[in-house]
N, C-alpha and C positions, 0 to 999 in steps of 0.2 A: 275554215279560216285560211287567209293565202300563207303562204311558206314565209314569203318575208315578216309580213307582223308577227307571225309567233316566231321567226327566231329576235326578232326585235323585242318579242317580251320576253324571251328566255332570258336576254343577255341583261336585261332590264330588271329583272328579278333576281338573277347571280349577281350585280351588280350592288342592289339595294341590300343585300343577304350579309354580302361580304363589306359593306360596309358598316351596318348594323354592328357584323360581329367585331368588326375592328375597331370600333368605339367604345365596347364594349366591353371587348377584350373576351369574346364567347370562345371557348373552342369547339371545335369543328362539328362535335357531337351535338354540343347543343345548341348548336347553329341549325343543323338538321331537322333538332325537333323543333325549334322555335321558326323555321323558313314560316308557314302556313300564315302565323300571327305577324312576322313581319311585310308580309305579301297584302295580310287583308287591312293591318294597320296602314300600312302606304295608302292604300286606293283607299282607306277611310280619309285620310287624310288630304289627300290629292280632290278626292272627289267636292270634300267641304269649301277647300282652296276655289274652287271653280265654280259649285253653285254662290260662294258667299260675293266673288269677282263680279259673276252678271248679275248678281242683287245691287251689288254696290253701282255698278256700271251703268243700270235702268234708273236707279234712283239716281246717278248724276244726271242722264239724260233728259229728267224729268222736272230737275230742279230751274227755278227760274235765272238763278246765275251760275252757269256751271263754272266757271275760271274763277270766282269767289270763292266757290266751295273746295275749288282744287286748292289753291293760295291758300286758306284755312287751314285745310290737312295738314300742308307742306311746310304752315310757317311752326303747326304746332309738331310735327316732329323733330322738326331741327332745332324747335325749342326743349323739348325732352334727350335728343344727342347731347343738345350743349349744355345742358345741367347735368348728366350723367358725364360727362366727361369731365367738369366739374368739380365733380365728386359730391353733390348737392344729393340729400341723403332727407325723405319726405319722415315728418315724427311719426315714433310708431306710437300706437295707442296700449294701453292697460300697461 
């Protein structure tokens, strides 16, 4: 592997670790043990992030109106910000 990407994933990994643990509030100790599961949690996470991207991304390219389907998305999140901003509150059931 070249010198540069692995010190770019080191600093990448301390970075994610020490983030983790300050959200968390971990100390150091079990920062240590837990680094492995936050390294393989990230790239799970990352990697889903990226194949679900180009699934979405093929199927807009696919679709027969793409700027339709974007405007849809966009009108329905900004529709969900502005009901949670709101404070619009969906019934719960049972």
């Amino acid at each position: 592997m070249r010198p540069r990407l692995t010190a770019l994933s080191i600093v990448a990994i301390t970075a994610a670790a020490l983030l983790v643990a300050w959200v968390y509030e971990l100390s150091l100790e079990n920062l240590l043990v837990l680094a492995p599961v936050i390294v393989v949690g990230a790239a799970a996470a990352a990697g889903l992030l990226v194949l679900w991207t180009r699934v979405g991304l093929e199927w807009l390219q696919a679709s027969r109106h793409p700027r339709r389907v974007v405007m849809l998305l966009v009108a329905g999140l900004v529709l969900v910000a502005v009901l949670t901003v709101l404070g619009v509150e969906l019934p719960r059931e049972g």
